[in-house]
PAMAR-851373 format. One record per residue (C-alpha): residue in three letters; y, x, z negated. Coordinates in steps of 0.2 Angstrom, whole numbers, padded with zeros to 4 digits, always signed. Last residue first. Example, Ala and Ser with C-alpha at 12.3 -4.5 7.8 and 13.67 -1.06 7.14 Angstrom:
REM PAMAR-851373
SER-0005+0068-0036
ALA-0022+0062-0039
//
This chain:
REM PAMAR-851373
UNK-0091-0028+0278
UNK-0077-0015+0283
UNK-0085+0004+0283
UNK-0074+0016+0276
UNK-0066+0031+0282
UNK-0050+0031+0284
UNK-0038+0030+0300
UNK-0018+0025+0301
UNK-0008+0017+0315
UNK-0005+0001+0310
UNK+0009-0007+0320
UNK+0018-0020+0311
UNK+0036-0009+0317
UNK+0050-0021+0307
UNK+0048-0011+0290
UNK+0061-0011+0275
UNK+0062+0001+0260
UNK+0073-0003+0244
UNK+0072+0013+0231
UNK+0075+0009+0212
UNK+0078+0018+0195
UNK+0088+0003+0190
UNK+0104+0017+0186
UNK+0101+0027+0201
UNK+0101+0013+0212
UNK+0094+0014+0230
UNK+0094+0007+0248
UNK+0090+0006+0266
UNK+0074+0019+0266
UNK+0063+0015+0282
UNK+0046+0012+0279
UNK+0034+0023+0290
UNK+0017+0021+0280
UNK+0020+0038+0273
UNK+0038+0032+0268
UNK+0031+0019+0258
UNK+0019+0030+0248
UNK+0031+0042+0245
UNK+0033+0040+0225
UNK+0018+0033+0224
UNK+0011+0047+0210
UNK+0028+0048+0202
UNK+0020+0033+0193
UNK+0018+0038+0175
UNK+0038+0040+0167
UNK+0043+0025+0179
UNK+0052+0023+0194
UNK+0054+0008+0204
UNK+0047+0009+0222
UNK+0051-0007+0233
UNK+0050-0017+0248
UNK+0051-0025+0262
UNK+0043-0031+0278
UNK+0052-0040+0292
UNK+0050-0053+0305
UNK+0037-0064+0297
UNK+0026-0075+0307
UNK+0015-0079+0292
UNK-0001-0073+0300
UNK+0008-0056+0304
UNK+0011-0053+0288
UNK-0005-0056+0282
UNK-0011-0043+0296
UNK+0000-0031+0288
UNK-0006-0032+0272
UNK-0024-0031+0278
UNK-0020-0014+0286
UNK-0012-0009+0270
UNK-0028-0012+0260
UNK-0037-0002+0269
UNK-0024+0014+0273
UNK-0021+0013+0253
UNK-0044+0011+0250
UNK-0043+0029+0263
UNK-0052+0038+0249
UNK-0036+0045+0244
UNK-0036+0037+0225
UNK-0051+0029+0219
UNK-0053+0034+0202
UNK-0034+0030+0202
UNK-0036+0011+0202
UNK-0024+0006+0212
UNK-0007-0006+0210
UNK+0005-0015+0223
UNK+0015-0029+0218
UNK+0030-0038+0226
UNK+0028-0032+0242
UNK+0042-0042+0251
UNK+0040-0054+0267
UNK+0054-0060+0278
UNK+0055-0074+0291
UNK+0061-0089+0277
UNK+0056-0076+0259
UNK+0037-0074+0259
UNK+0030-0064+0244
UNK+0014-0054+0244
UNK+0005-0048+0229
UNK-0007-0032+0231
UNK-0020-0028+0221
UNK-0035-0014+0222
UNK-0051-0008+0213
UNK-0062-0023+0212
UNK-0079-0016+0211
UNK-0084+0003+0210
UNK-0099+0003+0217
UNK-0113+0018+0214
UNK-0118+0033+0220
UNK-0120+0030+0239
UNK-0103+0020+0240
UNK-0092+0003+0235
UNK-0076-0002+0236
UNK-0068-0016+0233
UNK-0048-0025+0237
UNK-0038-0037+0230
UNK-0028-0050+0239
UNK-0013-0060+0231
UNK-0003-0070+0244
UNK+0012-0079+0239
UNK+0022-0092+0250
UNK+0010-0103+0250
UNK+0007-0105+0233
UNK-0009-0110+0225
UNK-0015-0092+0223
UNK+0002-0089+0215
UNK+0000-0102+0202
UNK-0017-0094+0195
UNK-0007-0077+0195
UNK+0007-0082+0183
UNK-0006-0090+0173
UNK-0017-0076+0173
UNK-0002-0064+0165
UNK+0009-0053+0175
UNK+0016-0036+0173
UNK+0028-0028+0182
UNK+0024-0009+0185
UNK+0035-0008+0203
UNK+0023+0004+0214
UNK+0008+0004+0203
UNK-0004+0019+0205
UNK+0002+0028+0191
UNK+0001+0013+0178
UNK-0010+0001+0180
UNK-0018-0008+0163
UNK-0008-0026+0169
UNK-0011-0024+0187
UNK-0029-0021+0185
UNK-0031-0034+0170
UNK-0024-0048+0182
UNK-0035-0045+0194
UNK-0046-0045+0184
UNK-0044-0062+0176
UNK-0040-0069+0193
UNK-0057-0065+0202
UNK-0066-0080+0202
UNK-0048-0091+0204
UNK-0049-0082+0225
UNK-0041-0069+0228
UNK-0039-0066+0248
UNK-0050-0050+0253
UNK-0050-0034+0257
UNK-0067-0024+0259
UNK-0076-0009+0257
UNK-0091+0002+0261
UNK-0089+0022+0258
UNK-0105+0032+0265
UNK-0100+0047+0253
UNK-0104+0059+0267
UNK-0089+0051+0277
UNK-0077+0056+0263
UNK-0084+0074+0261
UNK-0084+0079+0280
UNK-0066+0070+0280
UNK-0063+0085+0264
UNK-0072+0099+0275
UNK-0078+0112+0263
UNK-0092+0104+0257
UNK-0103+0108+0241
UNK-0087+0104+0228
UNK-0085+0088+0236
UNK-0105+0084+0232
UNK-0105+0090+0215
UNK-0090+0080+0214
UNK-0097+0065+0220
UNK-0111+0067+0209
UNK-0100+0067+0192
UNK-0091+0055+0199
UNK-0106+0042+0196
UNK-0106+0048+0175
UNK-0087+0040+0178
UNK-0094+0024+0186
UNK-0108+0022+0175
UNK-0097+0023+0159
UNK-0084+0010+0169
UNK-0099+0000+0171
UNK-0093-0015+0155
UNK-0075-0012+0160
UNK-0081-0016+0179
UNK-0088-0033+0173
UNK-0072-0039+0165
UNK-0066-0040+0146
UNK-0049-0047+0144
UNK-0034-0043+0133
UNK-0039-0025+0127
UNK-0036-0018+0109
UNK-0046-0001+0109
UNK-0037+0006+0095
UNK-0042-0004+0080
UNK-0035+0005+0064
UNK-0045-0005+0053
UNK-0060-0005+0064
UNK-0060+0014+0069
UNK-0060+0016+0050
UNK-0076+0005+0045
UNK-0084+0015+0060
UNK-0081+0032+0051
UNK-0085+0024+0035
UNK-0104+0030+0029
UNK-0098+0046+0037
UNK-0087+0050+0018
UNK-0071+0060+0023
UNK-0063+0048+0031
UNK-0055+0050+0046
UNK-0037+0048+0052
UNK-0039+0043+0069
UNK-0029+0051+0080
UNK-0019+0042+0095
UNK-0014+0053+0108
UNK+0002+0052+0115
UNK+0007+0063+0101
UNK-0001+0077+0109
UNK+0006+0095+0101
UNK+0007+0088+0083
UNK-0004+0074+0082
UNK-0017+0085+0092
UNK-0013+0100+0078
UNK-0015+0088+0064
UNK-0031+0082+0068
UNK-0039+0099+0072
UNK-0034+0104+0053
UNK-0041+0087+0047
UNK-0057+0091+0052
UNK-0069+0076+0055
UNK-0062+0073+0072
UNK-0062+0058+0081
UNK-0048+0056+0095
UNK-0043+0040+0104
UNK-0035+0043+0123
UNK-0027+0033+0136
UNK-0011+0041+0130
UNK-0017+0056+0136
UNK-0019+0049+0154
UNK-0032+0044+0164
UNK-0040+0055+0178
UNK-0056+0058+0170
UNK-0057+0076+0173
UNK-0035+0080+0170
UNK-0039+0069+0153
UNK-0051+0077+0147
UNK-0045+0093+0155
UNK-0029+0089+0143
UNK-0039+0087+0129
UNK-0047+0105+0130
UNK-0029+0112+0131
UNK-0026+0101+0114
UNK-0042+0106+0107
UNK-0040+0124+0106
UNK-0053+0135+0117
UNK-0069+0139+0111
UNK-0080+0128+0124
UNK-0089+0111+0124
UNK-0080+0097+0138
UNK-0093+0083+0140
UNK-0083+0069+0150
UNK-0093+0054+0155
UNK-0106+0052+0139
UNK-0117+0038+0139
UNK-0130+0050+0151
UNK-0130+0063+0138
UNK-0139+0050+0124
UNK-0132+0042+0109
UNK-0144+0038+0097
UNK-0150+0055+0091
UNK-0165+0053+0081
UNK-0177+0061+0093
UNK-0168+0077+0094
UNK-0172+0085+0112
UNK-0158+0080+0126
UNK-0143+0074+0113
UNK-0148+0086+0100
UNK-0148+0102+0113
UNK-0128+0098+0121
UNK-0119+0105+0108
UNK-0132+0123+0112
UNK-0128+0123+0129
UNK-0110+0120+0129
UNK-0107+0133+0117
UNK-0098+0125+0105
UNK-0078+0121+0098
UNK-0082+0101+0103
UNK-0074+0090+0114
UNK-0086+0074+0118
UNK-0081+0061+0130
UNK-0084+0041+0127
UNK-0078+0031+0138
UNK-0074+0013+0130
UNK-0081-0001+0142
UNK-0089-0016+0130
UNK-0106-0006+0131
UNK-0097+0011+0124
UNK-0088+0003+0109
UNK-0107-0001+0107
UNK-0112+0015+0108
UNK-0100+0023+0094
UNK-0107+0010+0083
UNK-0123+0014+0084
UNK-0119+0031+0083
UNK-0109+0028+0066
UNK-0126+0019+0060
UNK-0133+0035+0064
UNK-0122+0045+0054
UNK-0124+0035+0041
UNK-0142+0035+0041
UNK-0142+0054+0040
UNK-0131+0053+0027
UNK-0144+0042+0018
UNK-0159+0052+0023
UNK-0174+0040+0029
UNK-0166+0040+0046
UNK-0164+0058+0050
UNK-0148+0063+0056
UNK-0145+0077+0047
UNK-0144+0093+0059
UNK-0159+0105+0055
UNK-0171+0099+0069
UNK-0155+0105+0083
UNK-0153+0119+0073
UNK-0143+0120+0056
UNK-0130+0136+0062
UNK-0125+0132+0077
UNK-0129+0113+0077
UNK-0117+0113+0060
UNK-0120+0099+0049
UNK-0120+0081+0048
UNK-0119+0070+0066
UNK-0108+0064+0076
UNK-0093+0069+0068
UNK-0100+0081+0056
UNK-0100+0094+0074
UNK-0101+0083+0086
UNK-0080+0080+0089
UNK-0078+0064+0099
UNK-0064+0058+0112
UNK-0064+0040+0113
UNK-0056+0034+0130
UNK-0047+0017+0133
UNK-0032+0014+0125
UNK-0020+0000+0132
UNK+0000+0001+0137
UNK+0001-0009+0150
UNK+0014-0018+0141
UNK+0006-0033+0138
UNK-0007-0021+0129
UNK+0008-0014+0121
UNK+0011-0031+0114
UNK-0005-0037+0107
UNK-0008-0019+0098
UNK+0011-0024+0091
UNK+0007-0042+0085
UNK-0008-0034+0075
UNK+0003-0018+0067
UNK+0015-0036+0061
UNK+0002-0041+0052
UNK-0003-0025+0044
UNK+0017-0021+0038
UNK+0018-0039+0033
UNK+0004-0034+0019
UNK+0010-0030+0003
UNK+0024-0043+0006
UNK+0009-0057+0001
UNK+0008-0072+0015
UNK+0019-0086+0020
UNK+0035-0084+0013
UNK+0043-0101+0009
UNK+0056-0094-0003
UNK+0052-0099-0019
UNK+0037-0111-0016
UNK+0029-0098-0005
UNK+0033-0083-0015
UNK+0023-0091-0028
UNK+0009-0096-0019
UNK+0006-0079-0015
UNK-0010-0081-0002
UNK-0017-0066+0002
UNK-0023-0057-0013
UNK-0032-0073-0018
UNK-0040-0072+0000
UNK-0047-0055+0002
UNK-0039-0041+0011
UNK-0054-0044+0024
UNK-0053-0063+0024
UNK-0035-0062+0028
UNK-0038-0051+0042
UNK-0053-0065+0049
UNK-0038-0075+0046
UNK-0025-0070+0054
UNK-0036-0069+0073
UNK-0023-0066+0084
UNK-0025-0081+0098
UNK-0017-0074+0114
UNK-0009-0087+0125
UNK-0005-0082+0143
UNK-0024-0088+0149
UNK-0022-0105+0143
UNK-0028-0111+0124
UNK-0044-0123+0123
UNK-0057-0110+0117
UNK-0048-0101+0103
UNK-0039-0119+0098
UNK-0055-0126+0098
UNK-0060-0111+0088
UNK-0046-0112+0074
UNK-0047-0132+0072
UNK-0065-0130+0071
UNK-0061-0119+0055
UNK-0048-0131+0049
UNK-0059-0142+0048
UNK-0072-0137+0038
UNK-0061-0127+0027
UNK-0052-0146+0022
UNK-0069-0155+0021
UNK-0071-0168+0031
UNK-0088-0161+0040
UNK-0096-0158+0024
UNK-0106-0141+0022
UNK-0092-0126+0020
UNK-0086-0137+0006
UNK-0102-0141-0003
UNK-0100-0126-0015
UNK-0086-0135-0023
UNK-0078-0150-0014
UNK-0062-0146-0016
UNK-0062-0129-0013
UNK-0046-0121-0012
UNK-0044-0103-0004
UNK-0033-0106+0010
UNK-0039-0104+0027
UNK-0028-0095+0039
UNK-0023-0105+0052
UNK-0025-0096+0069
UNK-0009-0082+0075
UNK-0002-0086+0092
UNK+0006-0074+0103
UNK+0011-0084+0119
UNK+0017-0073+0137
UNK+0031-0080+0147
UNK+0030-0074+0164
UNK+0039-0092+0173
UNK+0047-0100+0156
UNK+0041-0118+0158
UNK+0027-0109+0149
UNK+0032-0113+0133
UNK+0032-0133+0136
UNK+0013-0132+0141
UNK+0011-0121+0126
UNK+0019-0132+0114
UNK+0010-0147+0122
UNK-0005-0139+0120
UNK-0003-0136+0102
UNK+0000-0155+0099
UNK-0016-0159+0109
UNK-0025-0147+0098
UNK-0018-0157+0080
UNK-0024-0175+0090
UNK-0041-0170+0096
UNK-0043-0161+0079
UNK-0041-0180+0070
UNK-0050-0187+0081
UNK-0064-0177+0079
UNK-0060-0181+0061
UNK-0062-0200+0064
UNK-0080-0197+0074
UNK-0086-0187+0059
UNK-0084-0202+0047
UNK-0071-0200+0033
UNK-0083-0197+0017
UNK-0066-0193+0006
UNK-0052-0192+0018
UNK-0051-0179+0034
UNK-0033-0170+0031
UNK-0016-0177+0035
UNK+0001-0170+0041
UNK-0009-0153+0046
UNK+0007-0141+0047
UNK+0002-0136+0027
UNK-0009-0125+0034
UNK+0003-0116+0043
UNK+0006-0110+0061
UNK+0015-0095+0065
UNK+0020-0094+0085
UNK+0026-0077+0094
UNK+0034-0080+0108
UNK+0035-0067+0122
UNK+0047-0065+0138
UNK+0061-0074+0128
UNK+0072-0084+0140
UNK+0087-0084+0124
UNK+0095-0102+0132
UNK+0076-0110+0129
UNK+0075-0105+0111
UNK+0092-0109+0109
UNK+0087-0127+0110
UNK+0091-0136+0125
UNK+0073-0143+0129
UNK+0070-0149+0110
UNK+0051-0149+0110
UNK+0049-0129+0106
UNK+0063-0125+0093
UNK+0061-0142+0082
UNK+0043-0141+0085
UNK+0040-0123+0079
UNK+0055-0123+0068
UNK+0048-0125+0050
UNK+0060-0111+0045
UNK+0072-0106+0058
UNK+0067-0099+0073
UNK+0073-0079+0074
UNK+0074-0073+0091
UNK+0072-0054+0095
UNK+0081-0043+0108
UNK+0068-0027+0108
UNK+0066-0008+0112
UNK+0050-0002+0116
UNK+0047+0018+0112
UNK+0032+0014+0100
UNK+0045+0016+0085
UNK+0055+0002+0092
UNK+0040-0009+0093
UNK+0037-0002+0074
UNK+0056-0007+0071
UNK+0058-0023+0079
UNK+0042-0030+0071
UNK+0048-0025+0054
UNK+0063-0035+0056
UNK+0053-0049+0064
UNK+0042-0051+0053
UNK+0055-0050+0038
UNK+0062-0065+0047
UNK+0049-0077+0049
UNK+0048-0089+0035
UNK+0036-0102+0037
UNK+0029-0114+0049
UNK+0035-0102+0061
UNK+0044-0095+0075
UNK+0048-0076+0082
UNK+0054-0075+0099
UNK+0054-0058+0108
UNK+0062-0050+0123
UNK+0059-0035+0129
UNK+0076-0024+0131
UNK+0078-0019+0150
UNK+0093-0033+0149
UNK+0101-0026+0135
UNK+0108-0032+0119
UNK+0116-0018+0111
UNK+0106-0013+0092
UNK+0118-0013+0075
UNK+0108+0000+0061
UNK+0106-0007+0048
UNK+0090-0015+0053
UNK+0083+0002+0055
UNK+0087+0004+0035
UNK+0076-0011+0032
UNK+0062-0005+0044
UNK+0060+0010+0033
UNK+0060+0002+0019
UNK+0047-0010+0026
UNK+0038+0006+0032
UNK+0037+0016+0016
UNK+0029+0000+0009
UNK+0016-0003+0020
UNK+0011+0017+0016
UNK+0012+0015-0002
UNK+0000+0000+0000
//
């Protein structure tokens, strides 16, 4: 708690400090069944402590309905980008009675999630806005005993199928934070202050406005683009206890009938499934690759095997250069990146030299590695696609291609050994949530880095004068899946590129010329005269820089200020080659 505190001071003095409004500035609406605004101080300073700066809108107490069904409040007139919702328990105007009948209290629900629909729906009306919702957390009050859990009307009964219709019935640009699983974990009686309630309408204990407001964050930066993706893994008394070097590859514990050995194993186990949702795991260990290597290919209690790991780097050099050919191998940057390391000495010189990089601050017993990964919950994500779940595959699959690049001189030679296969196609609803995650996660390969949530994207598809298209890939070592967006807008005989993002583990295989040929013929299909489009600047995405004068755009403007170049293309010729087979 010393820590939360430190920040709420911190955040106080912050406040002090008089910000500009600016139109680059996020912004944010904070309202609530409940007092919101030492959420939004603290929220304002960790955002601005993650290099986001923020205009924030404090509802008034008890304004959820009052802000969001009155069309000309000042919610409306502010044009937030996000709006973060705090619902109450004490909002439910009347609980299942005594032996109500489980048809009434489907009613009941029915009625409490058609109200939260109707804020949402009324939200939206703002094109791009993005809904942070926070469930009810469920008071500790029993009525009914030990029976509670058990009778359809009690009030933890309902509540808790109010909190997973509302998880299943929300639209794609609300986020539902789980409060009160967090609650749960802090403990209930240390949650609620009833006190501070009745005095000043404060819906949760101080101690902890710090924590709640580090889960709005993670939400945010994900909006952002801003999503962590790798976990970088010391071995030795990381992964397992003891020193391979010295102990042997018997001598290491990881025995199962040993209790640190357990623990170490239960942190594999752990370790792996972060692997199975779509975490790549890389290993950077002070080693000789040889010998770190020996427990993953001949200890029988390992868990984790070589094959889940997509970047092994084991050498004597220091960890920061060893993160940066991590980093340079799996072509993501550091800010991708989680570090695990046991020694404390290691974790301060990555914090110091890198800190992009997120480091977890390790305990010291293994029994909680994972317990900690939790608590600081790195890896927040908003959707979970098919190609997150392969991406291991994928980069373990590069690892051939490279053994092949590196066996052929000729770098076309190298592209048509790879048999590529590809295709561009129209989206169809089947593919919005990931197109949507690509252009959200994007951030070297992304010409403009505006961001867009499935409901943005649902009502382009239905739009004539939008087209999204998305683009795969697929060659002898594995396929790659959905790898490319590009949104389309029609403006009378004109056309703009409004979106163009890449995955980079595909960059200069010829998907660009691909995909551009197909943009060209939807241009054409529209009648459109001219082609236009833009490059805004970003501290990642020097990378497409030139890619519209490559294609033979003519530059016809730019702003210093907006970061912004304006190209413009008459000539639909395609003139370009690559090689990938179109099925």
């Amino acid at each position: 708690m010393e820590n939360n505190s430190l920040i709420i001071r911190q955040a106080r003095k912050y406040a002090k400090h008089k910000s500009v409004a600016n139109s680059k500035n996020l912004r944010i609406a904070v309202i609530g069944s409940y007092s919101t605004q030492h959420i939004s101080m603290v929220l304002k300073y960790l955002l601005h402590e993650e290099c986001i700066e923020t205009d924030i809108y404090e509802g008034q107490y008890n304004g959820i309905a009052m802000d969001v069904l009155d069309k000309s409040s000042d919610l409306y007139m502010f044009k937030p980008d996000i709006v973060i919702v705090f619902p109450y328990h004490e909002d439910i105007h009347a609980y299942p009675d005594v032996l109500e009948t489980q048809d009434k209290v489907e009613r009941r629900i029915n009625l409490e999630v058609d109200y939260y629909k109707k804020i949402w729906s009324n939200l939206s009306e703002n094109e791009g806005v993005h809904i942070i919702q926070t469930n009810f957390v469920i008071p500790p009050l029993r009525q009914y005993g030990n029976m509670e859990k058990k009778l359809w009307y009690s009030a933890s009964s309902f509540l808790t199928v109010l909190n997973q219709r509302i998880l299943m019935e929300c639209p794609a640009n609300v986020t539902i934070v789980d409060l009160d699983e967090f609650a749960s974990d802090v403990g209930k009686y240390n949650w609620f202050d009833y006190s501070a309630y009745f005095l000043y309408k404060l819906g949760f204990k101080m101690d902890y406005l710090p924590e709640v407001c580090k889960l709005l964050v993670r939400q945010i930066l994900v909006m952002q683009g801003k999503t962590r993706k790798c976990l970088v893994l010391d071995l030795d008394n990381t992964v397992w206890g003891g020193i391979i070097g010295d102990d042997g590859c018997e001598g290491i514990r990881l025995d199962p009938n040993d209790a640190v050995g357990e623990a170490y194993r239960f942190f594999q186990k752990y370790i792996l499934s972060l692997k199975n949702r779509g975490v790549i795991l890389a290993v950077c260990s002070k080693n000789e690759e040889s010998i770190a290597k020996t427990p993953f290919e001949k200890n029988k209690n390992m868990i984790l095997k070589l094959d889940d790991i997509a970047c092994f780097v084991a050498n004597w050099d220091d960890k920061v250069q060893n993160l940066r050919r991590i980093a340079e191998k799996l072509n993501i940057g550091l800010d991708s990146m989680v570090f695990f390391d046991d020694n404390p000495a290691e974790r301060k010189l990555v914090h110091d030299f890198l800190p992009m990089v997120h480091v977890v601050d390790v305990p010291e017993d293994p029994a909680y590695y994972a317990i900690q990964i939790e608590k600081e919950s790195p890896f927040e994500w908003q959707q979970l696609t098919q190609e997150d779940v392969i991406r291991n595959t994928d980069y373990n699959s590069n690892e051939k291609r490279e053994k092949l690049r590196e066996s052929i001189v000729d770098y076309d030679v190298y592209l048509r050994a790879l048999e590529m296969k590809g295709r561009v196609c129209v989206l169809s609803t089947e593919y919005v949530q990931r197109f949507t995650q690509l252009i959200n996660k994007s951030n070297q390969f992304n010409v403009r880095t505006i961001r867009y949530s499935e409901t943005d994207i649902l009502k382009y598809i239905h739009d004539q004068n939008y087209k999204c298209l998305y683009s795969e890939l697929e060659d002898k070592f594995g396929n790659h899946g959905l790898i490319s967006c590009v949104i389309l807008r029609r403006e009378g005989a004109d056309a703009f590129i409004d979106t163009w993002v890449m995955s980079c583990r595909v960059l200069k295989r010829g998907v660009e010329e691909m995909m551009f040929e197909q943009v060209l013929e939807e241009i054409k299909k529209w009648g459109c005269e001219t082609l236009y489009a833009e490059y805004i600047e970003t501290n990642k995405n020097a990378l497409v820089r030139h890619l519209y004068d490559q294609f033979g755009f003519l530059q016809i403007s730019s702003d210093e200020e907006a970061k912004s170049i304006m190209y413009r293309l008459t000539d639909f010729k395609f003139t370009g080659a690559y090689n990938i087979t179109k099925i």
